[in-house]
C-alpha positions as CSV (number, residue, x, y, z in Angstrom):
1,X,-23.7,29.6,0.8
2,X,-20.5,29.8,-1.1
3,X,-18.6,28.9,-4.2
4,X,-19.0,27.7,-7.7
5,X,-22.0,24.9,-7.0
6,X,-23.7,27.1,-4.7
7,X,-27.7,26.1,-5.4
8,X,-26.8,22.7,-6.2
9,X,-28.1,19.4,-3.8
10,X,-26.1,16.4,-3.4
11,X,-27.2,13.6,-1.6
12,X,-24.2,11.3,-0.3
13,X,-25.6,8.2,0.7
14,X,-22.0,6.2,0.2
15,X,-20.7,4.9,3.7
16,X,-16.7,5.0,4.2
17,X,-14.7,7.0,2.4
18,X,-14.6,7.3,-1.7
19,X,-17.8,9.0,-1.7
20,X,-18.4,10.7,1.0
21,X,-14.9,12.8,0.2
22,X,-16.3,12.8,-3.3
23,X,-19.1,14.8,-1.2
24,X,-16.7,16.6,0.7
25,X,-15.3,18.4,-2.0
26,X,-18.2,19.6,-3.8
27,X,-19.8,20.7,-0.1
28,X,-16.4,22.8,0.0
29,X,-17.4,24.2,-3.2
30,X,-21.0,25.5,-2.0
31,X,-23.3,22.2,-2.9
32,X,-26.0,21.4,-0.4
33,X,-24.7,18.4,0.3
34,X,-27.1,16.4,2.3
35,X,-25.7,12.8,4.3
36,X,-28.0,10.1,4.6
37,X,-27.1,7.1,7.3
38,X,-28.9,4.3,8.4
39,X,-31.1,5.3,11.7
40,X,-29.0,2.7,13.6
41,X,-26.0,1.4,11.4
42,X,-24.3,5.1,11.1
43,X,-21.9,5.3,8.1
44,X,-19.0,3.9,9.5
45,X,-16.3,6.6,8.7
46,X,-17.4,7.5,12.8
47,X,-15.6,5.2,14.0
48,X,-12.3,5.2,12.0
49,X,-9.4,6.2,13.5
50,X,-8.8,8.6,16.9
51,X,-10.9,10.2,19.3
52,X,-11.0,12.5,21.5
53,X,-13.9,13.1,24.4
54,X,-16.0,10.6,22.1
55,X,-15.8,12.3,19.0
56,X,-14.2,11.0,16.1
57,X,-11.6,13.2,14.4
58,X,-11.8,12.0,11.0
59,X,-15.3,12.7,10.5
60,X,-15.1,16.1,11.6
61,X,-13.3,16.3,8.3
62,X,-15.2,14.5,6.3
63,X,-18.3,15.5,7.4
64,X,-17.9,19.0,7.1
65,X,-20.4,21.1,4.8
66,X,-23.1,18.4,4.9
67,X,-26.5,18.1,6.6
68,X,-27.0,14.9,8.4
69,X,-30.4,13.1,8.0
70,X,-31.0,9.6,8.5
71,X,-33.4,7.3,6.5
72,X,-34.0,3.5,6.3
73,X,-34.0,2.5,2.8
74,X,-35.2,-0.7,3.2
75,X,-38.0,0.5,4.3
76,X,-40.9,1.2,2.1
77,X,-41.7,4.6,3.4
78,X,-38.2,5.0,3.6
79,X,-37.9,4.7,0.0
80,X,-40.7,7.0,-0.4
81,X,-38.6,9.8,1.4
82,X,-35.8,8.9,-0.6
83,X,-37.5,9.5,-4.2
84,X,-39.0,12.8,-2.7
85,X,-35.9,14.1,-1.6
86,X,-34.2,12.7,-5.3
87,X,-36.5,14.7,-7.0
88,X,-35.3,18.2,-5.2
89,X,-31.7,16.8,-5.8
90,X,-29.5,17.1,-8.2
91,X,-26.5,14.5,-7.4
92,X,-26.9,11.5,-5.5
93,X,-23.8,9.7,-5.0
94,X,-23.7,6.1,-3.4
95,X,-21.4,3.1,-2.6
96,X,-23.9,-0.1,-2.5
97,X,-23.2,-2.8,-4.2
98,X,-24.8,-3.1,-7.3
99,X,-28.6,-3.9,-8.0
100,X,-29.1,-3.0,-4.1
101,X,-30.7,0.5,-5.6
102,X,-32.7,-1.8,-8.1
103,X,-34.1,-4.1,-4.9
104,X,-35.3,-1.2,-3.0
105,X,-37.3,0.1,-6.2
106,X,-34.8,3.1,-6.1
107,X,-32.9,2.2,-9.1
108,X,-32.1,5.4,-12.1
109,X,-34.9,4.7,-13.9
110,X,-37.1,4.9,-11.3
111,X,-35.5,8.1,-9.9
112,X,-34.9,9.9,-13.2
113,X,-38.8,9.2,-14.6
114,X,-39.4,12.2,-11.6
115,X,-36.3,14.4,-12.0
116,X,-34.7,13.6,-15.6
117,X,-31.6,16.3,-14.7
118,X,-30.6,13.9,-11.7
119,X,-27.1,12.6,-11.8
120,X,-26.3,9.5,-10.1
121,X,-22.6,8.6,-9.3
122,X,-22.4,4.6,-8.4
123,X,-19.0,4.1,-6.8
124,X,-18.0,0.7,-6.3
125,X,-15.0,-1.8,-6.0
126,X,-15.3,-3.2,-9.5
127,X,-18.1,-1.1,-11.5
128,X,-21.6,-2.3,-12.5
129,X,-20.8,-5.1,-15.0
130,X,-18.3,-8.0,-15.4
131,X,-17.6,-11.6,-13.1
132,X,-16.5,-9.0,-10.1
133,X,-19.6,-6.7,-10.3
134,X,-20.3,-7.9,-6.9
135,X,-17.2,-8.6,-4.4
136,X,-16.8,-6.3,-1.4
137,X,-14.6,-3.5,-2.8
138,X,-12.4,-1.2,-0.8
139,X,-9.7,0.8,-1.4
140,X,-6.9,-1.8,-0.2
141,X,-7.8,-4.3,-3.0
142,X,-7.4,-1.2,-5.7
143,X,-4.2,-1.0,-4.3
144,X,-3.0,-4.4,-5.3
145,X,-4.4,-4.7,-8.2
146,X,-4.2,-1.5,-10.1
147,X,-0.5,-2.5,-9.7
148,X,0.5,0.4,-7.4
149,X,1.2,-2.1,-4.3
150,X,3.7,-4.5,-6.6
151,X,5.9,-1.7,-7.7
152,X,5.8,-0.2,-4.0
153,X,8.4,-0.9,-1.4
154,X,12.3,-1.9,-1.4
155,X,13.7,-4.1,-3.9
156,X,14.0,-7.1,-1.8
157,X,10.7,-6.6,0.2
158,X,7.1,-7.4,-0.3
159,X,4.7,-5.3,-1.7
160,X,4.0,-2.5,-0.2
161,X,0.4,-0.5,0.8
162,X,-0.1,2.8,1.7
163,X,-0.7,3.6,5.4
164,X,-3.9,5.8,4.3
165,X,-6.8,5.2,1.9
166,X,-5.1,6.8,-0.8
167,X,-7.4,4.6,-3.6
168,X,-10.4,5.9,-2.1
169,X,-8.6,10.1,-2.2
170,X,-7.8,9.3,-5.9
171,X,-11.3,8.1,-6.5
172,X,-13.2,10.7,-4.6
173,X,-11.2,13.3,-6.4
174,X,-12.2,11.5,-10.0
175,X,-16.1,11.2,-8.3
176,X,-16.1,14.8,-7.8
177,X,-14.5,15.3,-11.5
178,X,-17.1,13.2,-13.1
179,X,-20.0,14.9,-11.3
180,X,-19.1,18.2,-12.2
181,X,-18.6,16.8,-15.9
182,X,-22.1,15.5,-15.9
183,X,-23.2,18.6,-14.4
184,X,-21.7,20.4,-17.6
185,X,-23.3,18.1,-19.9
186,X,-26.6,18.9,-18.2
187,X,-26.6,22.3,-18.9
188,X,-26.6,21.6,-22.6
189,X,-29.1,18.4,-22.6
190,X,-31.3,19.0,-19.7
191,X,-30.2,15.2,-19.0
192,X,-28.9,13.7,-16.4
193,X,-27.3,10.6,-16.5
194,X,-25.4,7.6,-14.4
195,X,-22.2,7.7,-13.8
196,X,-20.2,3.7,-13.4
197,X,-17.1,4.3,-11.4
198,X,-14.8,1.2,-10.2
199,X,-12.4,2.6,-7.5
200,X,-9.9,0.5,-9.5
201,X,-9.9,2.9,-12.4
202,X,-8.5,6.0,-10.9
203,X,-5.6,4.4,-9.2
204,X,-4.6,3.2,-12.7
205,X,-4.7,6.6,-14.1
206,X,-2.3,7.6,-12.0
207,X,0.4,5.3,-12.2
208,X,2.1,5.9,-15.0
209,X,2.6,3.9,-18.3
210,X,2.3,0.6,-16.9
211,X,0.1,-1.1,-19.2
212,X,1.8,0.6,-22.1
213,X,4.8,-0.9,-21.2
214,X,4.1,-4.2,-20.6
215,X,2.2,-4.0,-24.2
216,X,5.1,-2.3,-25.9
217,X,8.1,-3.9,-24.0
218,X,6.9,-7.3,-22.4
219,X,8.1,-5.3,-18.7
220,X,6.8,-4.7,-15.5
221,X,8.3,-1.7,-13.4
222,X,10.4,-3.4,-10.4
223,X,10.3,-2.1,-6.4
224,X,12.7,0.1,-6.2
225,X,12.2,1.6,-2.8
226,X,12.2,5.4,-2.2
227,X,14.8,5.4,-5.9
228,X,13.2,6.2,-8.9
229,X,13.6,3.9,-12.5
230,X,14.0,7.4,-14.6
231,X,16.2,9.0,-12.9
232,X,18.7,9.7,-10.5
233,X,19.4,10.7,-7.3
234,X,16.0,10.8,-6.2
235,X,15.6,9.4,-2.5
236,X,15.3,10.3,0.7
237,X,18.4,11.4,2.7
238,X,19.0,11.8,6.9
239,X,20.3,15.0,8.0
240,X,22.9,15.3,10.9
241,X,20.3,16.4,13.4
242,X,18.3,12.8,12.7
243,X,15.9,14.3,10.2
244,X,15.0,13.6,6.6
245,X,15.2,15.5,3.2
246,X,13.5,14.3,0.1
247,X,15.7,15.6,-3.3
248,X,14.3,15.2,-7.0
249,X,16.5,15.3,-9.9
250,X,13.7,14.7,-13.0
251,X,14.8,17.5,-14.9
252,X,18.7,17.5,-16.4
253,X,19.2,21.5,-15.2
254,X,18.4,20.3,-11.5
255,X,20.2,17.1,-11.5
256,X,23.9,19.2,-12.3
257,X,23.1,21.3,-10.0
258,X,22.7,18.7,-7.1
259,X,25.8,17.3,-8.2
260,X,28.2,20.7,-8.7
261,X,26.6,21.3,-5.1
262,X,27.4,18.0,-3.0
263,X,30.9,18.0,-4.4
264,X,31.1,16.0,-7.4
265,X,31.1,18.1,-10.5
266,X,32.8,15.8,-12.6
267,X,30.1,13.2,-12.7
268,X,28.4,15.8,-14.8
269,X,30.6,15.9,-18.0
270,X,30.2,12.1,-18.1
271,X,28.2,10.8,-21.3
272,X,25.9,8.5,-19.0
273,X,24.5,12.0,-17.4
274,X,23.0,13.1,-20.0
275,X,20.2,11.0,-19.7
276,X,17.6,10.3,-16.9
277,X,18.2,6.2,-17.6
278,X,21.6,7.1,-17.2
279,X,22.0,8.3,-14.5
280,X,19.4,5.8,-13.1
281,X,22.3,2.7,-13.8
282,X,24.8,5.2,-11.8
283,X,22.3,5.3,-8.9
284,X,24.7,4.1,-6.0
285,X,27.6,5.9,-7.0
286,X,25.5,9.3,-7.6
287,X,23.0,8.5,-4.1
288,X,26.3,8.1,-2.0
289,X,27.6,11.1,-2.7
290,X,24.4,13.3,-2.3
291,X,24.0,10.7,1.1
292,X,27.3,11.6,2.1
293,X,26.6,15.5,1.8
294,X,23.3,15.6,3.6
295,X,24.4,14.1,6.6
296,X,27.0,15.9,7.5
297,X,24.4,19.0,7.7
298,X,21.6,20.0,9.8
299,X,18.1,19.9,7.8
300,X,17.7,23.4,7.8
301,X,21.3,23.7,6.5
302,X,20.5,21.2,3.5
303,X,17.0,23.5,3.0
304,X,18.9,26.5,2.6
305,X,21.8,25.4,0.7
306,X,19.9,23.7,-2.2
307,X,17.5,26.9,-2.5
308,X,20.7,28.5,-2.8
309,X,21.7,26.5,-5.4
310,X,18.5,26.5,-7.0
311,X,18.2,22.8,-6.8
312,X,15.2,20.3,-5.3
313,X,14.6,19.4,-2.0
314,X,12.3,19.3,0.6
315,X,11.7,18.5,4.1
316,X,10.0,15.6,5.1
317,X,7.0,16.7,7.4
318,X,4.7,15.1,9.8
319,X,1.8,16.9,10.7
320,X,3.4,18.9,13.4
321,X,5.6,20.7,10.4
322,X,2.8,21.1,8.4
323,X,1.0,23.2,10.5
324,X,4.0,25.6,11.5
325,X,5.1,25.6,7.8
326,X,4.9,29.5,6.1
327,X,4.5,28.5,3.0
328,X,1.5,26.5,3.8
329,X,0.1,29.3,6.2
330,X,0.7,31.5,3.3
331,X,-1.7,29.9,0.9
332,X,-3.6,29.0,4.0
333,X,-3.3,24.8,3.5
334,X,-4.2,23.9,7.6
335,X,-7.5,25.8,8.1
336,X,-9.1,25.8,11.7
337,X,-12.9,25.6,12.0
338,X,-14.7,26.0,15.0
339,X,-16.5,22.6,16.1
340,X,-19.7,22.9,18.7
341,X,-18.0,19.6,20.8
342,X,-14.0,20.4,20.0
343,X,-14.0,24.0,19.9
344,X,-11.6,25.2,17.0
345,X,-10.5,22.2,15.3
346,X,-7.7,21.8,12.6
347,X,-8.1,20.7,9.3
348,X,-7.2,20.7,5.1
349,X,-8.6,23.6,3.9
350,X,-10.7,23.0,0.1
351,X,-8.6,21.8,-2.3
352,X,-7.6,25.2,-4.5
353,X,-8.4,28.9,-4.5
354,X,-11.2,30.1,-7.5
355,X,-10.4,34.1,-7.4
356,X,-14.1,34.5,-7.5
357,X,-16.2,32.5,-6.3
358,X,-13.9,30.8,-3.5
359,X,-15.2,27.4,-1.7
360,X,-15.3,27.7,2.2
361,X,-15.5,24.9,5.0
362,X,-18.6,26.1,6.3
363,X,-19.2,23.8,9.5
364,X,-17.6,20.6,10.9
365,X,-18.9,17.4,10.6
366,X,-22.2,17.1,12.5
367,X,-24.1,14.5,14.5
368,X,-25.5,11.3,13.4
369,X,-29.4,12.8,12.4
370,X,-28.8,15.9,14.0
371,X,-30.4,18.0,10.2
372,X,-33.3,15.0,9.7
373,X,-36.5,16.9,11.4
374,X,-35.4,20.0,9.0
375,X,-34.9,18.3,5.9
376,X,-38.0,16.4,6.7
377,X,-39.8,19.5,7.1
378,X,-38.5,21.2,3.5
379,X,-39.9,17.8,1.8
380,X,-43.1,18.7,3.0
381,X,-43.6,16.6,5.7
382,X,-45.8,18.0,8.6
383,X,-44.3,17.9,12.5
384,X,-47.0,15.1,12.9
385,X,-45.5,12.6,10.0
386,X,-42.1,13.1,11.6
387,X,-43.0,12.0,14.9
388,X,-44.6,8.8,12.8
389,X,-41.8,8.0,10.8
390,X,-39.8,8.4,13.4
391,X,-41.9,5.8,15.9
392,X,-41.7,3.2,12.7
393,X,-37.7,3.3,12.9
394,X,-37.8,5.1,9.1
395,X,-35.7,7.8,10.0
């Protein structure tokens, strides 16, 4: 084992995907992290997305660094597997809708009167209280209402979502924050405690003042396509070999320098530069020249002539780019992990690099059950109640 929460279990027993990558992340940071699935309703993150030879590609991700057991809760015995292996845990993180926990006499109370340090993280659509406590949640409906769909897309289009669960990566990475938070408060208290998180939340975090706004000013921020509302020229631009450059002009320094290098350095003296709003209400006359500029180059010329400059671009990539970037082999970003079905597979590697105790992807995600005999056996159960729990469809 590696990394920072090395000798720590987590159970993830949350299906899709804001807490199992919740799980993900601290597994890349060394936890034990130990996946429970339904014996015959696996979590359904296998079948999302491509294949290839019958294996699904996104769980090899998302399953790495976990042990894969699986476990009937609404079973009885399979409830009494579940509290033994709570009380050698010290996260459980899970996804059901609330008062499901409560039904199968596995609710906190329950689990913390045998292990009082055990943190559980309940991740859900709309949190644990209020009229939506108990609406499907995924990460789409986050999308739209945190707000982040209705200022998203072209001025004159509809709403736009993301092609990706990017909700669900937002709330994962907050999962993982508030865990490792409760963790810290544990080490003071001896406590553990329950953690109410609405995938909602974190998408609002991250959008900006919003709210404030509309409290302050009575506005809502409009679409405004790939331009931004602070500043300008921020877009995307084609190059003349039929690629794309992104350029960023949020600071003053970098947004004369854009303009002295495409050609127009007299837009720069003019009082209505000075300012990010300013040069927002100039957006056409300032995105047509930078336009103009780009596409008469090659992306690699663009790339080289703003570094030059000392100005912001950057390439738009697809995956093949990312994997022949140097930068990105550099810092080692695309990691590849040798899978016992796919041989070496490619992959993100863990989020950031600790100089000292460094996480690791340890192993690729593994098949439905395939650790449940073994973590039977480190619960105490004998070869003989395995074969029985297994005959009663528990496990």
């Amino acid at each position: 084992m590696t990394g920072p929460l090395s000798g720590l279990r987590v159970v993830d027993a949350a299906t899709l995907f804001a807490g199992p990558i919740a799980a993900m992340h601290l597994g890349d940071m060394g936890a034990d992290v130990v996946k429970v699935e339904h014996p015959r309703r696996p979590d359904p993150s296998r079948g999302h997305g491509p294949a290839k030879d019958g294996q699904n590609l996104w769980w090899k991700t998302l399953g790495r660094n976990k042990r894969t057991m699986t476990l009937d809760l609404s079973h009885e015995r399979g409830q009494e597997v579940f509290r033994r292996l709570a009380r050698e845990s010290d996260v459980i993180i899970e996804n059901f809708r609330p008062d499901t926990l409560e039904r199968w006499n596995l609710g906190y109370d329950v689990l913390a009167a045998e292990n009082p340090g055990l943190i559980l993280a309940r991740v859900t659509g709309f949190g644990q209280v209020g009229p939506y406590r108990r609406r499907p949640g995924f990460g789409t409906l986050a999308e739209a209402m945190s707000g982040f769909a209705s200022m998203t897309g072209e001025p004159d289009g509809p709403p736009t979502l993301p092609p990706f669960g990017l909700a669900d990566g937002i709330t994962a990475l907050a999962t993982a924050f508030a865990v490792t938070a409760a963790l810290s408060a544990r080490a003071t208290s001896g406590r553990g405690q329950v953690i109410d998180l609405a995938i909602i939340e974190p998408m609002l975090s991250v959008l900006g003042p919003q709210l404030t706004r509309w409290d302050q000013l009575g506005t809502v921020q409009p679409r405004t396509g790939n331009r931004s509302a602070n500043n300008a020229p921020r877009n995307t631009y084609r190059t003349s070999d039929g690629r794309w450059v992104a350029v960023s002009t949020s600071s003053q320094s970098i947004a004369e320098r854009v303009m002295r290098l495409v050609g127009r350095p007299d837009v720069v003296d003019e009082p209505w530069f000075a300012t990010g709003a300013g040069r927002a209400a100039h957006v056409e006359e300032l995105d047509a020249a930078v336009g103009a500029w780009v596409a008469a180059r090659t992306r690699d010329e663009v790339v080289a002539e703003f570094e030059k400059a000392e100005a912001a671009v950057a390439p738009v990539y697809d995956a093949s780019d990312l994997v022949a970037d140097p930068q990105l082999a550099a810092l080692g970003t695309v990691l590849r992990v040798e899978d016992e079905d796919l041989g070496a597979v490619a992959m993100q590697n863990v989020l950031f690099r600790l100089s000292e105790t460094p996480g690791a992807v340890r192993w690729t995600g593994r098949a439905h059950g395939a650790d449940t005999s073994d973590l039977l056996a480190e619960l105490g159960y004998s070869v003989d109640e395995i074969v029985e729990l297994r005959s009663e469809g528990v496990v």
